[in-house]
C-alpha positions, 0 to 999 in steps of 0.5 A: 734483683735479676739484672743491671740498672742504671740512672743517670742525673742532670746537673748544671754542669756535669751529668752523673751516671751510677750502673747497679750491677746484679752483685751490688756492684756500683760503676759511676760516670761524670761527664760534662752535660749537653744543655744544648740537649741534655739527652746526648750526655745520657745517651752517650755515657750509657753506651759507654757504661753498657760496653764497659760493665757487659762484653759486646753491649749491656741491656740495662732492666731499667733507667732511672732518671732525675733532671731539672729540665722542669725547674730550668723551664720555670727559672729562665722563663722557657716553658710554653706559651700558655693560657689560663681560663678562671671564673669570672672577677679572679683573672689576677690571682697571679699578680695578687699572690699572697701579701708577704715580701720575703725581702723586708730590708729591700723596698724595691724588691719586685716578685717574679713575673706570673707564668701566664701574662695578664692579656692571655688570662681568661675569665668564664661566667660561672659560679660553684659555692664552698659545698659544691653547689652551682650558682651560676652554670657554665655557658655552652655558648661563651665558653666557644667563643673563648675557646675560639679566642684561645685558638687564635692567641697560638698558645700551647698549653691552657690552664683551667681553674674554677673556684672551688672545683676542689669540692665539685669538679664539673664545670673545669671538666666540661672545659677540658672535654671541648679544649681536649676537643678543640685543641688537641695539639695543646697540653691541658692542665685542669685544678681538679686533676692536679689539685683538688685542694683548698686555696685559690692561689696555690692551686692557681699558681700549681695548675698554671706551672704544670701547664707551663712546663707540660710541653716542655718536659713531654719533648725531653722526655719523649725524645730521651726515650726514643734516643735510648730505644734507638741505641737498644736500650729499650728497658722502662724509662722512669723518672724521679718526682719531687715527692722521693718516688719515681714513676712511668714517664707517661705518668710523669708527662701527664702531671709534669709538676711532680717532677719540678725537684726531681734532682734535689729529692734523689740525693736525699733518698740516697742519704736516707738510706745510707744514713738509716744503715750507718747509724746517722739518724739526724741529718741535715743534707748538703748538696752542692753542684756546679750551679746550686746548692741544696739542703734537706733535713732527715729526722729520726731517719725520715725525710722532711716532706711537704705539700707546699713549695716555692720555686724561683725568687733567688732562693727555692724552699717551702719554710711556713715562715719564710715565703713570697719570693717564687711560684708556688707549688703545692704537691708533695715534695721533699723538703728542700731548699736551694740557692744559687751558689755552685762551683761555676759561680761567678766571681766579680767586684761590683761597683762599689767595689764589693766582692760578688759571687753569683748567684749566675753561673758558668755552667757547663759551657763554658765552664770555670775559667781554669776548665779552658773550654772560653769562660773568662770569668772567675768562678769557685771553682776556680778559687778552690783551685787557687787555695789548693782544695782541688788538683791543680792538673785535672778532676774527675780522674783525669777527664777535666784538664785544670789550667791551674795558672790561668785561674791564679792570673785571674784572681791576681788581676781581677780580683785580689787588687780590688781588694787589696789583699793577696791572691790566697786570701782573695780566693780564700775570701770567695770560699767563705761568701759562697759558704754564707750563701750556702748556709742559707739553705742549711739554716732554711731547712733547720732553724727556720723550722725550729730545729737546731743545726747543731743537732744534726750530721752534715750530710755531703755530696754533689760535686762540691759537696766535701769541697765546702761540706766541713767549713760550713758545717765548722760555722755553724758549729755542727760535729760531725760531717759525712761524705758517702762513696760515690759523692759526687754522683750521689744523687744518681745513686740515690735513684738506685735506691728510690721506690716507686710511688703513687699519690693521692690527695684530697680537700677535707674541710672538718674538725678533728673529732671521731665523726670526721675521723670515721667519714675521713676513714672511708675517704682515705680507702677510696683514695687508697684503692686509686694508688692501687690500681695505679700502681698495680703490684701487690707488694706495695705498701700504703701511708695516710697522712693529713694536713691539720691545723688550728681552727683559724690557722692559715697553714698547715702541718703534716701528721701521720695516721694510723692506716689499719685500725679505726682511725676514731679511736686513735683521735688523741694520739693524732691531736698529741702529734699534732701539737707535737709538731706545732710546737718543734716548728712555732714554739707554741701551743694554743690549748683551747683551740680547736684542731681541723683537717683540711688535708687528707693524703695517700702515698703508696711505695714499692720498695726498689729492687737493690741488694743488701748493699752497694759496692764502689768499684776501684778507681785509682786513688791519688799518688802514695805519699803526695802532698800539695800547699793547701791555704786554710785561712789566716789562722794556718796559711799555707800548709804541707797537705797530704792528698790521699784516696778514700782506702788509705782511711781506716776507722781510726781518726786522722787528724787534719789537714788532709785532701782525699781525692776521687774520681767523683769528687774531693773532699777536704779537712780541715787542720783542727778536724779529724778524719776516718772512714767507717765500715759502710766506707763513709769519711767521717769529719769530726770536730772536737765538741765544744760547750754551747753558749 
């Protein structure tokens, strides 16, 4: 560690910013983002941090970066014009998807529209069989023609996708030499480069979305690189990928999908590794921001990744059972689930007279009601202000005025006479809807997979996260719940932490016994040795993996491989975990069945440069001895609630109510819990363990 680091993340409504000072010495930033450019609140904090933390100005080695600059392209339909070009009887593999509705009690639920409109979706005459024969070959002459027609639609970006370019990519690459050619102005984005995998749609749907978003990405990330070069920090710009690892941003523009959940997936690392050193091996994350809450699950100390994901369609995640609803993307990726519910939520009565909470947001402009910067409805945050759970005079250490009244006013027009309650039991009524949203993301990435919540630490952060981290986890009757130094920020932090990573995957149709497993061996070395000259530092470390199944199976599930010895002789331990699997995330085995590989994976890490450990730098707690009405429900009403800083917590058990107040986010605790902080300086919420039923 031989120099200052900082990286910054892109939220709806506020950007984070965490400086790793050589010593471990962590300073953070919260400032509100630019989404008229999202690069001006990045570039502006840096400055601030670089004149605060280095007399005369601080050269940062390296930014990190996690944006959802990708996800926001897809979900409010912004990414580049673009073209797809497919053989000939699948121009709608788009409409058709896959024959699942992820609404069954909503018969006029209608999928998102494709990415690419059926009028500007090509078909070519060609034909390569499942082994990789050509059946038809490509015409020279209508593929011209076709690229003359592309031409003239004024597209950006051109999707190619053959069928069964997985096994023989040649026609897809004689394509992208003439559109390369022809169009050099557009991003081009061919199957057999992005994922050369089974399964038309998917790999349709995948290749499609990078095309999509290609431009897009490429602009911001561009810019934001020249913008930190202009104002002298000219350290590598890296950004984080949806798998957990970062990488080059030219490596990113390249193949922009890695990055789809690139915000999500910091924070995880960063509870991984908080959670690896404090002693909480299980744990489900829960991040909660101004415009989405996220959840991901840590098992036995490693995150749950994936090679299959959807986006869009109200809630994004990548359950095996609960699918349909968005575009799916089927790279590596850190097994999150996320839906529209954050502190900048909207609160509404709708015409039956029902409460409404989201899933639209007031973002950062304009903002919660009581932020006074024009937004005139409601949100939960201002809802949590009314229940007393955030500082009624202002956040973020004094940087974001509070209009506590004006927030009151509102509920008690808007909302409470609707109906017919109070304005403390409205509001309180607002935090419990946004809380059962929520939980959806927490049940998708546990009980959807055979794993029960309970089992588990909740793990919060995000600006909201210690907001609404302890009465979720209360619901759904999980022990114990922590809030990291830094919360607010945490996935900022969590880029601090992240490796830099390279993959590679690779269609490897064939059933699991020692002669597949000894030509699978030599496949995964081949692959190994493309991670490596990618990544080209001998201190890198390298993990097989691959995605079995049953023989007649549909989907797949990820098992490790013994990388190092013969692969053959390890054949019955790879089938035990395998059905070790199967059984956790179905509840089932099928014993006479046979078991294939149809996936075979590389990934390879060098370990992030970060001292032993990190240290928050002090920020002034809240006033000794304050207290302020906090309203808990019914059961308790109003109560006299101490608000204190995180240092006034020591390891032994405090009991609720308490609100512990931060620069970087508030956490609140319930009456019936009790509260410590621990010696990683983690505030631990406890709930007396009761018998399960």
């Amino acid at each position: 560690m031989t120099g200052y680091r900082i990286a910054a993340d892109i939220g709806g409504t506020f950007t984070d910013l965490a400086c790793l000072a050589p010593d471990g010495r962590l300073s953070t930033r919260k400032v509100p983002s630019t989404p008229e450019d999202y690069a001006t609140a990045i570039v502006e904090a840096t400055a601030e941090l670089a004149a605060t933390e280095g007399a005369g100005g601080l050269r940062f080695d390296e930014v990190l970066h996690a944006s959802t600059v990708a996800t926001n392209a897809i979900l409010e339909s912004k990414g580049a014009r673009t073209a797809l070009i497919t053989t000939r009887g699948f121009r709608d593999v788009l409409e058709l998807r896959r024959i699942r509705v992820p609404r069954l009690y909503e018969p006029l639920y209608e999928k998102p529209a494709p990415l690419v409109p059926r009028r500007r979706r090509y078909e070519l005459t060609e034909r390569i069989d499942a082994r990789g024969n050509v059946l038809v070959p490509l015409d020279a002459d209508e593929l011209e023609t076709l690229i003359d027609t592309i031409a003239g639609a004024e597209v950006d970006a051109v999707a190619v996708c053959f069928l069964h370019a997985h096994v023989n990519p040649a026609h897809e690459a004689q394509v992208a030499e003439r559109l390369r050619a022809r169009l050099p102005g557009a991003f081009i984005s061919v199957s057999s480069e992005v994922l050369p995998e089974i399964r038309e749609y998917e790999r349709t749907s995948t290749t499609v979305a990078n095309a999509y978003i290609g431009p897009v990405v490429a602009r911001y990330l561009r810019s934001l690189s020249d913008r930190l070069r202009a104002a002298g920090q000219d350290g590598p710009l890296k950004m984080m990928q949806s798998s957990g690892g970062v990488q080059q941003i030219e490596t990113i523009i390249a193949k922009p999908a890695t990055v789809v959940e690139s915000g999500p997936a910091a924070g995880v690392v960063g509870a991984a590794r908080m959670g690896a050193l404090a002693g909480y091996g299980d744990i489900i994350t829960f991040d909660m921001g101004g415009t989405t809450a996220k959840a991901a699950m840590i098992e036995g100390g490693r995150i749950s990744s994936t090679s299959e994901y959807e986006v869009g369609g109200g809630i994004s995640l990548s359950s095996q059972l609960v699918k349909g609803g968005g575009y799916a993307l089927k790279l590596p990726v850190i097994d999150v689930s996320e839906v529209g519910a954050g502190g900048g939520s909207i609160v509404r009565i709708d015409a039956a007279g029902a409460l409404r909470v989201g899933p639209d947001s007031a973002g950062s402009v304009p903002g919660p009601l009581c932020y006074g910067k024009g937004g005139t409805e409601p949100t939960v945050t201002d809802a949590n202000v009314v229940l007393g759970y955030l500082n009624p005079t202002s956040l973020a250490g004094g940087t974001v005025p509070v209009d506590a009244e004006a927030a009151r006013r509102a509920f008690a027009e808007d909302i409470a006479p609707h109906l017919g309650a109070d304005v403390h039991a409205a509001a309180y009524g607002v935090h419990q809807l946004a809380n059962v949203t929520m939980m959806r993301a927490v049940k998708a990435v546990s009980t959807y997979r055979g794993r029960d919540p309970r089992d588990f630490t909740l793990f919060c952060f995000g600006g909201n996260g210690g907001v609404h981290g302890a009465m979720i986890a209360r619901e759904l009757e999980m022990s114990r719940v922590v809030v990291p130094p830094a919360a607010g920020v945490y996935s900022a932090v969590g880029l601090l932490w992240a490796d830099a990573e390279a993959s590679r995957s690779r269609a490897f149709l064939a059933p699991l016994d020692g002669a597949s497993l000894t030509r699978a061996e030599v496949a995964l070395a081949a692959m190994e040795d493309e991670v490596r000259a990618e990544l080209d530092d001998p201190k890198a470390s390298y993990h097989w993996s691959a995605d079995l199944r049953y023989a007649g199976q549909a989907f797949e599930l990820a098992v490790d491989l013994p990388r190092g010895t013969a692969l053959a002789e390890g054949l019955g331990a790879i089938r035990a975990a395998f059905e070790s699997e199967h059984l956790r995330t179905y509840g089932h085995l099928l014993d006479d069945k046979r078991v294939q590989i149809v996936t075979l994976r590389v990934r390879g890490a060098i370990a992030a440069p970060v001292p032993g450990s990190m240290t928050l730098a002090a920020r002034s707690p809240a006033a000794p001895g304050q207290t302020r009405p906090v309203w808990f429900g019914d059961a308790h009403g109003l109560c006299d609630t101490p608000v204190i800083g995180r240092g006034e917590l020591t390891d032994s058990p405090r009991q609720g109510p308490a609100i512990v107040e931060e620069y970087e986010g508030t956490t609140v605790v319930p009456p019936e819990a009790t509260v410590r902080r621990d010696q990683f300086d983690n505030i631990v919420i406890d709930f007396a363990q009761e018998g399960r039923t």
